[in-house]
C-alpha positions as a Markdown table, in Angstrom:
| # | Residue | x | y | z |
|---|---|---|---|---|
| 1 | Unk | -23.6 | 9.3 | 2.4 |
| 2 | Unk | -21.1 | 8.8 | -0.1 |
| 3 | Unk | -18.9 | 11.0 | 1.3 |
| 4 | Unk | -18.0 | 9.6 | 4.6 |
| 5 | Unk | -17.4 | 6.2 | 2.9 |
| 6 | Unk | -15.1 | 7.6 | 0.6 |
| 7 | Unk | -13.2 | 9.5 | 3.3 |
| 8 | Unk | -13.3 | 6.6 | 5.4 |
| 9 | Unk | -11.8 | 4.1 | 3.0 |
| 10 | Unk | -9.0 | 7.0 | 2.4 |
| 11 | Unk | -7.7 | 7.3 | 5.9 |
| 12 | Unk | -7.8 | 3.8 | 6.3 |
| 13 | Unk | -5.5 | 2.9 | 3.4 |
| 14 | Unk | -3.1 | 6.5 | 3.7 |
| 15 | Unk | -2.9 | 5.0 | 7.8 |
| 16 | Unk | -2.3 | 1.0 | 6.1 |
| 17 | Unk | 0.4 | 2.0 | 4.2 |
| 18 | Unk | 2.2 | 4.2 | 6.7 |
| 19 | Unk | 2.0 | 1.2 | 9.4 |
| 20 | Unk | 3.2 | -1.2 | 6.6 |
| 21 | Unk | 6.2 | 0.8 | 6.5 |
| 22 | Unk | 6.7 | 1.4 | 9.9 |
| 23 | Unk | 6.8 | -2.1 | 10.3 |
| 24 | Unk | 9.3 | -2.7 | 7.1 |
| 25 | Unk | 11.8 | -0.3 | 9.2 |
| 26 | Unk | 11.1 | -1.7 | 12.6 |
| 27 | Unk | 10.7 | -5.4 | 12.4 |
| 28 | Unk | 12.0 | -5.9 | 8.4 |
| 29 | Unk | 11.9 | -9.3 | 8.7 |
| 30 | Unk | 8.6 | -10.7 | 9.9 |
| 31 | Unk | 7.2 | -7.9 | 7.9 |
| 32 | Unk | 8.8 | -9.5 | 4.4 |
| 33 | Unk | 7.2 | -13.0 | 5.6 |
| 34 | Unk | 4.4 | -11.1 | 5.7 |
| 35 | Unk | 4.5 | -9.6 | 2.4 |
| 36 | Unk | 4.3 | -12.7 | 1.0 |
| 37 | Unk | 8.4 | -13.7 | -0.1 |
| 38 | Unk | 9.8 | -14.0 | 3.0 |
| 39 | Unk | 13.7 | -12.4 | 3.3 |
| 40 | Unk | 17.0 | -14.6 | 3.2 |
| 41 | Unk | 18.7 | -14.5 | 6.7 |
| 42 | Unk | 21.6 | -12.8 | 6.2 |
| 43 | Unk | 20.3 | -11.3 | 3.0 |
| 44 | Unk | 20.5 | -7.6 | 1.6 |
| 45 | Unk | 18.7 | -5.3 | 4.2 |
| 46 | Unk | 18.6 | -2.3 | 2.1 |
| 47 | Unk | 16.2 | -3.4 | 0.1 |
| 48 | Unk | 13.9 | -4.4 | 3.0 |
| 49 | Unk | 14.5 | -0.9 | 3.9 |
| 50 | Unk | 13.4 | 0.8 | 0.8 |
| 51 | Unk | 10.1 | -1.0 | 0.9 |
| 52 | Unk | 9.4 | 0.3 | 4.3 |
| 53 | Unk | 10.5 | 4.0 | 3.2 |
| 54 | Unk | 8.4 | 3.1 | -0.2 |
| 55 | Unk | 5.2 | 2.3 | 1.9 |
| 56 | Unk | 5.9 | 5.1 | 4.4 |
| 57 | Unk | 6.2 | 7.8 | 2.4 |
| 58 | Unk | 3.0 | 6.9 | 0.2 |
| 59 | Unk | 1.3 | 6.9 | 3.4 |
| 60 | Unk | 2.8 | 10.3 | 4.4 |
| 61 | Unk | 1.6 | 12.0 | 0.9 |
| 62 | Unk | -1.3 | 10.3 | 1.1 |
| 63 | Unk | -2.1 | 11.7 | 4.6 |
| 64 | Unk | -0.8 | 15.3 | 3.5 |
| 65 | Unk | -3.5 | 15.3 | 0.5 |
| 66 | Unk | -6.0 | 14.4 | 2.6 |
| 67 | Unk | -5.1 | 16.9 | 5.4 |
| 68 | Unk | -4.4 | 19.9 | 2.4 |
| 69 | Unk | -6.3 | 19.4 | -1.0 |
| 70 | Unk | -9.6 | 17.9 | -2.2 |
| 71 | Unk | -11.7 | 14.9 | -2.7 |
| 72 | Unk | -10.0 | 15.2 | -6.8 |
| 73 | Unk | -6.6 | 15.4 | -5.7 |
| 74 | Unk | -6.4 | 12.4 | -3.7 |
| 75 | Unk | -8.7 | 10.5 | -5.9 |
| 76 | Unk | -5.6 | 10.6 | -8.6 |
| 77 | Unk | -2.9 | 10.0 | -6.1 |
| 78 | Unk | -4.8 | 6.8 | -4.8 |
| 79 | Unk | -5.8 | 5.7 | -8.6 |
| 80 | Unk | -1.8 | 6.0 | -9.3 |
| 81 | Unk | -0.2 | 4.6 | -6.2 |
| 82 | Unk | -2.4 | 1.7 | -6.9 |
| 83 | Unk | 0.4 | 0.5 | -9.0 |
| 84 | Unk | 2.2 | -0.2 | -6.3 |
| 85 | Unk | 0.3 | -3.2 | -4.3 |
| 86 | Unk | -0.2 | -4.1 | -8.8 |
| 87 | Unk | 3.5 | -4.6 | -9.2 |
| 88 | Unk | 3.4 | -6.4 | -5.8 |
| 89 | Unk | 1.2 | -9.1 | -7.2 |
| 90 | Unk | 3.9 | -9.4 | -10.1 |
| 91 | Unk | 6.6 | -9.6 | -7.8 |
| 92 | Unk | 5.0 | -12.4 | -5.2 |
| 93 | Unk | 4.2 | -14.1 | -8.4 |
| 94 | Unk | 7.5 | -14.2 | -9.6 |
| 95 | Unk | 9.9 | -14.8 | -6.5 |
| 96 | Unk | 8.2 | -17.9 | -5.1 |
| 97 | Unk | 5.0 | -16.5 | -3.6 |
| 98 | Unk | 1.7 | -18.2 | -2.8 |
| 99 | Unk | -0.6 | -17.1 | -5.5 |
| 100 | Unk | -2.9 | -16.5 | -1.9 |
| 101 | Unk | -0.5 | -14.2 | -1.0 |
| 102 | Unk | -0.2 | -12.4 | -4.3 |
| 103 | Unk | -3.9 | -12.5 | -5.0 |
| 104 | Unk | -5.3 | -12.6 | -1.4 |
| 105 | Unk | -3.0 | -9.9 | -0.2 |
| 106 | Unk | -1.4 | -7.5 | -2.6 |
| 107 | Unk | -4.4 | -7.8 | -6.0 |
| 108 | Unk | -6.9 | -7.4 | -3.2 |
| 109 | Unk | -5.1 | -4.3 | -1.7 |
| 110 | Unk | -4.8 | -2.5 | -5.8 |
| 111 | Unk | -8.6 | -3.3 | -5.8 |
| 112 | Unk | -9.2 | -1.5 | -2.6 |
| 113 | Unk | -7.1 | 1.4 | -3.5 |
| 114 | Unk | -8.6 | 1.7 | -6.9 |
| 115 | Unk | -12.1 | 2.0 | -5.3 |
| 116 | Unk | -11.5 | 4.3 | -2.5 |
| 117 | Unk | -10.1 | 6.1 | -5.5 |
| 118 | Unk | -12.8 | 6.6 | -8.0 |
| 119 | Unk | -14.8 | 7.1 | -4.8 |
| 120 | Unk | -12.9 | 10.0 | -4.0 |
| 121 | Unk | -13.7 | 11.4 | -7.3 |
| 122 | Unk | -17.2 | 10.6 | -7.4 |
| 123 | Unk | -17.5 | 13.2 | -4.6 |
C-alpha cells in the first residue's frame, strides 16, 4: 500500500516541477506573479529564466531517477531538492511577498517534497 503512495506523490512533484518551469520559460511573467514576488516590467529576464531552467531541470533528474534507479535514490534527491521550495520561503519573505504566498505556497511545497521523500525511503 505504501508503495503506490510513495510513487504517486514522486511523479506528481518530479511532473510539478518540470511544468513550473516550463511555464517560467514560456510565460515568465505571470509565472513570477505566481511565485509569489511578481517581476518588474521591464526588469532583468535572465533571472526569470534561470528559475524556469532551475525548476525544469529538477523535474528532469527527478523524472530520470525515477525512470532508472530505486525507491533510495530518489528518496535522497527529493530530501535535498527540498531546499529549493525552503530557500523559496526565504526569498518570498524577503522581497515583499505575502507570508500566504511564502507559507501557503513554497513552505507547503518543502513539506510535500520532504514527505514524498522519507516515503520513498521507507519503501
Amino acid at each position: 500500500m505504501l508503495t503506490p503512495i510513495a510513487y504517486g506523490l514522486a511523479i506528481v512533484l518530479v511532473l510539478l516541477a518540470i511544468l513550473i518551469g516550463a511555464r517560467f520559460l514560456l510565460v515568465p511573467q505571470a509565472a513570477a506573479a505566481g511565485y509569489g514576488v511578481p517581476a518588474r516590467p521591464g526588469g532583468d529576464a535572465a533571472y526569470l529564466t534561470i528559475k524556469g531552467l532551475r525548476d525544469l531541470t529538477s523535474g528532469v533528474i527527478g523524472a530520470a531517477l525515477l525512470a532508472f534507479s530505486g525507491t533510495h535514490a530518489v528518496g535522497w534527491y527529493l530530501l535535498a531538492v527540498a531546499l529549493t521550495p525552503l530557500g523559496d520561503t526565504v526569498i518570498v519573505l524577503r522581497h515583499g511577498g505575502t507570508r500566504a504566498a511564502a507559507f501557503g505556497i513554497h513552505f507547503a511545497t518543502a513539506v510535500a517534497v520532504v514527505i514524498g521523500g522519507l516515503l520513498m525511503l521507507a519503501v
